[in-house]
N, C-alpha and C positions, 0 to 999 in steps of 0.2 A: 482778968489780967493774965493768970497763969494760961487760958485758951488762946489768948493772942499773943501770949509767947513760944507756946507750942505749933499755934497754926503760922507766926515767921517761922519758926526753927523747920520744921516739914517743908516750906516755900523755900528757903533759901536750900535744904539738902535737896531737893526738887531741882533748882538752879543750876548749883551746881553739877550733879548728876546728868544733866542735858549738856549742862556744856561740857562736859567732859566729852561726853557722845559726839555733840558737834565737833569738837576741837578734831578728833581722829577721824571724822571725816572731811575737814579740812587739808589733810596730807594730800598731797599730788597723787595720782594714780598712777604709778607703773603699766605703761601697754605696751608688751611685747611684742615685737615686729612677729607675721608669718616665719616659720622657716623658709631661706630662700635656699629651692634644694632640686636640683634640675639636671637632668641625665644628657639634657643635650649639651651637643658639643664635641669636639674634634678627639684622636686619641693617638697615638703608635706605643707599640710597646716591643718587644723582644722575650723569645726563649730559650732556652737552651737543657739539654740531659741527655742522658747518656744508660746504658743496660747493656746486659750481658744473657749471652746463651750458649747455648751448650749441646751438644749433636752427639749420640750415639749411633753408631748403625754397624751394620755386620757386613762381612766382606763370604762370598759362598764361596772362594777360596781359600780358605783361612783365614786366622787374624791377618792385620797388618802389621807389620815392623814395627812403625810407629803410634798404634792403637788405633781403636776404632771412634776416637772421639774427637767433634771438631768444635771448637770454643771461637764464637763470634762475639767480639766488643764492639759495639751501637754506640754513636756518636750523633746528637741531633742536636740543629739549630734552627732557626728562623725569626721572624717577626710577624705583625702586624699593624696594620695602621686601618683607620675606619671614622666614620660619624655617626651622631646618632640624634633624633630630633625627638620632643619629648613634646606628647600634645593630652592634657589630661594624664588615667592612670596609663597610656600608651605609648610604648617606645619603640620607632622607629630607626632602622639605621644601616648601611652601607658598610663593608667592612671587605679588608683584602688580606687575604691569610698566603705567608709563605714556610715553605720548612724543607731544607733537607737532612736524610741521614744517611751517614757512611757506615758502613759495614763490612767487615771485611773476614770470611770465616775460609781457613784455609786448612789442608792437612796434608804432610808433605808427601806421604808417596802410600802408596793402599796395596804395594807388593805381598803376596803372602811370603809366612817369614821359612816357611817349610824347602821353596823352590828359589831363592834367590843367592 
């Protein structure tokens, strides 16, 4: 008697032990869609900055009156716009670039200061 209450008690922890395992395989399986992640496709964009320079130079006259330095501040704008088609790891694409910059470097007179 005590062998066939041992051999239910092993059968039933058996039982249960599987069905636990089943039960957690019972849960839905979560599947993850692919990334959907694609370079093609249409774009415009815009930019804009700005810099700065600075000009030394010597005059075989003498200095100038007003020094020998001319400071040019850079002003830059433009845009873009473009496509681009994505086939595999390769990208394809079309694109139109504009930009201009203004510049305006001036120094008012280069008289030497000795003769004027």
């Amino acid at each position: 008697m005590r062998s066939g209450v041992l051999l239910s008690g092993a059968t039933t922890i058996a039982l249960i032990a599987s069905g636990a395992a089943n039960a957690a395989d019972l849960e839905p399986e979560v599947k993850l869609s692919p990334a959907v992640w694609s370079w093609s496709g249409g774009y415009i964009g815009g930019h804009v900055g700005g810099g700065y320079g600075r000009t030394s130079f010597s005059n075989p006259d003498g200095p100038s009156i007003y020094g020998g330095v001319v400071n040019t501040p850079v002003f830059l704008a433009g845009g873009q716009i473009g496509y681009n088609w994505q086939k595999n790891g390769w990208v394809f694409g079309v694109e139109l670039d504009a930009s201009r910059a203004v510049s305006d470097g001036t120094n008012t007179c280069l008289a030497a200061s000795g003769f004027v």
